[in-house]
N, C-alpha and C positions, 0 to 999 in steps of 0.2 A: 504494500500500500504506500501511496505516495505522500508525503506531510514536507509540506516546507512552513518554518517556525520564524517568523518575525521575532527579532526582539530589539533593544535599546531608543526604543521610544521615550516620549517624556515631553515635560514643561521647559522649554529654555526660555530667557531672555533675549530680546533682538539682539544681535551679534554674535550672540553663540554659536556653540557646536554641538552635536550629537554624530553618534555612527550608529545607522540601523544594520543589523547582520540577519539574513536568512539564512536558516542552517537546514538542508535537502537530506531526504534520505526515501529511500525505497526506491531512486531516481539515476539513471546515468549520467550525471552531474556534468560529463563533460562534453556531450554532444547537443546541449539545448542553448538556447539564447539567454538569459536571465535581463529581467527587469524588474523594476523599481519604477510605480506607477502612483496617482494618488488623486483622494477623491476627499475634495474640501466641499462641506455641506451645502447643499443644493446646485450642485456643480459637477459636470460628468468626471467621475473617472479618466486621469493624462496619462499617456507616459512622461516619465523623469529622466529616466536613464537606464540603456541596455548594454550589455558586453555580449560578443559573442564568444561562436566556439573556436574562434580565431582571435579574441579579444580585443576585435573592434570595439569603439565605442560610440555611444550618440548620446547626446545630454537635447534637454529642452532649453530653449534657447533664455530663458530666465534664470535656471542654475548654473548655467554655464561660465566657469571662471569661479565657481561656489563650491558644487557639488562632485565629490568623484567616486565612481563605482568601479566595481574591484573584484575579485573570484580569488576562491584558493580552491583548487580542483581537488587538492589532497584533504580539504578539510571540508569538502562538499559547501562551501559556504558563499554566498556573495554579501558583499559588505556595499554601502551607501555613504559616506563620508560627508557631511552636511557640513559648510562651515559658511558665518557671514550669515547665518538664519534670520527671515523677513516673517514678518506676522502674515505675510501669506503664502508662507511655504506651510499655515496650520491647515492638517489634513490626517486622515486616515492614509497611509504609506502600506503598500502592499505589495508582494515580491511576487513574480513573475517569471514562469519557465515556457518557450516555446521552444518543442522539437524543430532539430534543424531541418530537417526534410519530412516528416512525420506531421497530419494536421494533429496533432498532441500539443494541448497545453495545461499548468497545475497554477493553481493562483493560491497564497499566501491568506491566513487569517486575517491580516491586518494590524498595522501598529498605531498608537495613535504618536502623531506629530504638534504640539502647540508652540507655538511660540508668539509671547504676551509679556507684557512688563508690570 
């Protein structure tokens, strides 16, 4: 069975930092896409940021220069690196796997994301 585990969520202050880590398992960790997507209230569901299985990357053009995502393939993990945090990066963050050739995808519980002063 497949469970990818958000965690390091939280309350920052504007200019903070946090790191969200997905931790994958029952999953072949190193042939999917991983993303980091987020869905602030009453507002669809974005992508953030993806790596693939070549470790490309793409950011949303508003984290970019803020935000950086990361994979440890030996630790089945993708990590999120937030820094510079804006009270409207507050959002529910949720980790994201698409097979690279496979129509397969697993989405993340959800972490929550605030930031407020």
């Amino acid at each position: 069975q497949v469970q990818l585990a958000e965690s390091g969520g939280g309350l920052v202050q504007p200019g903070g930092s946090l790191r969200l880590s997905c931790s994958a398992s029952g999953i072949f960790f190193s042939i999917y896409t991983w993303g980091w997507y987020r869905q602030a209230p009453g507002k669809q569901r974005e992508l953030v940021a993806s790596v693939s299985s070549g470790r490309s990357t793409k950011y949303q053009d508003s984290v970019k220069g803020r935000f950086t995502i990361s994979k440890d393939n030996a630790k089945n993990t993708v990590y999120l690196q937030m820094n510079s945090l804006k009270p409207e990066d507050t959002a529910v963050y949720f980790c994201h796997a698409d097979h690279e050739w496979q129509n397969i995808q697993h989405w993340g519980q959800g972490t929550q994301v605030t930031v407020s002063s």
